[in-house]
N, C-alpha and C positions, 0 to 999 in steps of 0.2 A: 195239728198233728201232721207229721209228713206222712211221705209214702211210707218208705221205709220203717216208722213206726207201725203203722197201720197193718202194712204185713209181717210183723214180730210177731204183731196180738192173735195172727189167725192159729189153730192150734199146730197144725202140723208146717208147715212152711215157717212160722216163728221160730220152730222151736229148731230147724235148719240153721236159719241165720242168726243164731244167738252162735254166744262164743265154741262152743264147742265143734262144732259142724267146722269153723274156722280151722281150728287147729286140727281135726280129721283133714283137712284139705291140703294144711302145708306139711303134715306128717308125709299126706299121698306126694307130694309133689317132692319131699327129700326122697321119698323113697326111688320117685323116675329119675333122680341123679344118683341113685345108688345102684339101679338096674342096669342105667346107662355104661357111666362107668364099670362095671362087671363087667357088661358085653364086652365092650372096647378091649379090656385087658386078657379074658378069658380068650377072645377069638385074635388079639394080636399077641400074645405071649405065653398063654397058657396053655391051649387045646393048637398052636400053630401047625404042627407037624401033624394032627388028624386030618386023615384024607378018608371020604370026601368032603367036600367043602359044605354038603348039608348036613352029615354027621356033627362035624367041630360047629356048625350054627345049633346045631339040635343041643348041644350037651352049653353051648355055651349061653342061650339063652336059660338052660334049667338051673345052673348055676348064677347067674343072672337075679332069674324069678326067685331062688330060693332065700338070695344074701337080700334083697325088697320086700322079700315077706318077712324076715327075722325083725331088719332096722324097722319097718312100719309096725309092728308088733310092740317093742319094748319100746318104742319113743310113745306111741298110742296110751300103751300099759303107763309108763312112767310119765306121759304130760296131757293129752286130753282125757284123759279119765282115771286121773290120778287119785283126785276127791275119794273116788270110791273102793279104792282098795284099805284102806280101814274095813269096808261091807261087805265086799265078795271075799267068800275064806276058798276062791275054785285054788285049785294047783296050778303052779306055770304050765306046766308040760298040758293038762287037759284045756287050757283057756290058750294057749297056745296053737294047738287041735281045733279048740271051736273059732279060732278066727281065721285059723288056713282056711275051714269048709267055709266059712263067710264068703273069702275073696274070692272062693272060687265059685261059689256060688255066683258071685257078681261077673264073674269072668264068664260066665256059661251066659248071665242075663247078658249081658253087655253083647257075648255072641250073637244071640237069638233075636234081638231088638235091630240092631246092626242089620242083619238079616232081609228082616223085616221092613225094617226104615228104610232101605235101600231100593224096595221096590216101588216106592215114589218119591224119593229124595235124592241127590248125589252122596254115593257113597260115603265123602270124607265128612259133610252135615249129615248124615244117617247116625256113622260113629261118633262124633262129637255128642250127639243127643243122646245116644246108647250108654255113653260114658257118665252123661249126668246124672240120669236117672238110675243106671249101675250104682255111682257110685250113692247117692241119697241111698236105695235100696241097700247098700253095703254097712253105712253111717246106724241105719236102724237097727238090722239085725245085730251090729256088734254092740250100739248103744244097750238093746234091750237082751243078747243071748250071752255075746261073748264077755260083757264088763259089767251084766248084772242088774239093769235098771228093771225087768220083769221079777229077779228074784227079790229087789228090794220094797219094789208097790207092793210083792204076794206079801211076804214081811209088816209091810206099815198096814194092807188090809187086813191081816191076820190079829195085830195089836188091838188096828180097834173093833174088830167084832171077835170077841176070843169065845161067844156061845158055839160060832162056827167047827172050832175045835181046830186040832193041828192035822 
């Protein structure tokens, strides 16, 4: 058995490097070419003539963050946790909701670790680490809040013990 097998088997770091956690990663990763791109266009053509020049960053990053949180949203929705929408009956608009507070949740951890890390690491290793663990922390809470894996265990625990009642 390799390594790599051997850490699949452990419970929580397996179930990371199993396929999904995968495609959570390169969803994130269209999403920084989607951010990217926004800025670029938003601060060279769009917001150009807002002065001052931190004003048109301010609006141009928010436009930015908002069109990276829409495309990681629906590519998320429609391909790493596609399986389970047959399962979850949420509404776009409120599953939509619960996965903004996720990122940003992860955006506030990722601040605070950063922070942190920074006071005995270099900086740009602080953030790098802050990112990983953000984003794991981010992968969970959407696996189990926002796409439903907590309401589907209460679901399959509820079938087989039904003395418990609904």
């Amino acid at each position: 058995m390799t390594c790599f097998e051997r850490l699949r088997q452990l419970p929580l770091l397996g179930r990371l490097l199993r396929h999904r956690f995968i495609k959570f990663g390169v969803v994130g990763a269209s999403g920084t070419l989607v951010n990217v791109a926004v800025l670029y266009l938003a601060q060279e053509t769009l917001f150009v003539a807002i002065a001052p020049p931190s004003l048109r960053l301010n609006l141009s990053l928010a436009v930015a963050i908002f069109f990276a949180t829409i495309n990681n949203f629906l590519l998320n929705r429609a391909w790493t946790w596609l399986d389970r929408r047959a399962h979850v009956h949420t509404p776009i608009l409120l599953q939509f909701g619960q996965y903004t507070i996720a990122c940003w949740l992860g955006i506030a951890l990722q601040f605070a670790l950063t922070h942190a890390f920074a006071s005995y690491l270099h900086y740009l290793l602080a953030n790098v680490l802050a990112i990983i663990i953000a984003s794991v922390a981010n992968f969970v809470l959407n696996d189990h809040w926002t796409f439903g894996r907590l309401r589907l265990l209460i679901r399959r625990w509820r079938r087989q013990h039904p003395q418990h009642g609904e």
